[in-house]
C-alpha positions in Angstrom: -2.8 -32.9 -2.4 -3.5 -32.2 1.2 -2.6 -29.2 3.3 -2.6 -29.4 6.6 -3.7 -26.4 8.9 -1.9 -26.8 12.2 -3.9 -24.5 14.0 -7.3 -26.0 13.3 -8.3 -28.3 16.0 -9.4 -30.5 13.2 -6.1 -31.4 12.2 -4.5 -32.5 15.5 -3.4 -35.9 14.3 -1.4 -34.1 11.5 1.4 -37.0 10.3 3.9 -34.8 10.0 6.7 -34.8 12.6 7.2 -32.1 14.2 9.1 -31.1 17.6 7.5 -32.0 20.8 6.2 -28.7 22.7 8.5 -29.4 25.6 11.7 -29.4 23.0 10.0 -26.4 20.8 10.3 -24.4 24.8 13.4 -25.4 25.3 14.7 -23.9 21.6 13.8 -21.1 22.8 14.3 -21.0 26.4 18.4 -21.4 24.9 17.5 -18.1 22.9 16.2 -16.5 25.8 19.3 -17.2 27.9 22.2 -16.5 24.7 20.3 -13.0 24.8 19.9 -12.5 28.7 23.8 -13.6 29.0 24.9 -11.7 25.7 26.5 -14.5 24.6 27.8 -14.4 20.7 25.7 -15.5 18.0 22.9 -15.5 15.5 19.2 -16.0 16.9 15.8 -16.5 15.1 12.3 -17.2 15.8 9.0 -17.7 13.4 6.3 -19.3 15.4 7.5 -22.9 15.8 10.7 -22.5 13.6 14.0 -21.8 15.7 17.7 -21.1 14.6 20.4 -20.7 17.0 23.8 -20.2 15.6 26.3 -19.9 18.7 25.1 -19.0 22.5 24.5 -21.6 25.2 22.2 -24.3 26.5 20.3 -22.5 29.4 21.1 -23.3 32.9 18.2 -25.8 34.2 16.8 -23.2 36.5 17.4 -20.3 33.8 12.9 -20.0 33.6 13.2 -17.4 31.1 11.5 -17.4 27.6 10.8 -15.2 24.2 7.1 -13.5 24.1 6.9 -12.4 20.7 6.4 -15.1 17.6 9.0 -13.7 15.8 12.1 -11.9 15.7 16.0 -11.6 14.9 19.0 -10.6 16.9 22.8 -10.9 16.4 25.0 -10.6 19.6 28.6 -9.7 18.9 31.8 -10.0 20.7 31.9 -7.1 23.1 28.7 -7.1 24.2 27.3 -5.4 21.3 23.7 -6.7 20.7 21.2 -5.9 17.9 17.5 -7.5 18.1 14.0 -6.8 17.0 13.1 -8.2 20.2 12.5 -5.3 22.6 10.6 -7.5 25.8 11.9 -8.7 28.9 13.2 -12.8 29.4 10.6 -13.0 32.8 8.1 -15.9 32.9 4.5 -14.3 33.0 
């Protein structure tokens, strides 16, 4: 059996497939932007694992993004939002 180790540089050619980085961004650039708008749904983020149920595609200038490697919110109807993510959506 083998087990890759994604973050040793050793194992760069891992065969798995796996989201390009540019699409892994974008995931959660869409997160970023449900949460900045307050837009209904369910969010979470592990590292490179992403799950958005509801919210919104972001805008193409929306440059916002997530900077924490994990986390959970909910936005209801009404504005109501509860998150473990307590950081501001500014690039740094």
């Amino acid at each position: 059996m083998t087990t890759y180790l994604s973050h040793d540089p050793m194992f760069k050619d891992d065969p798995r497939s796996s989201l390009p980085s540019k699409d892994r961004e974008d995931s959660l650039r869409a997160i970023a932007y449900s949460l900045d708008c307050l837009i209904p749904g369910l969010y979470g983020w592990l590292g490179p694992i992403r799950l958005r149920l509801g919210g919104s595609l972001p805008e193409a200038s929306y440059p916002g993004t997530l900077h924490s490697y994990a986390g959970v919110a909910i936005v209801l109807p009404g504005y109501r939002i509860y998150s473990t993510y307590q950081g501001d959506y500014d690039p740094r």
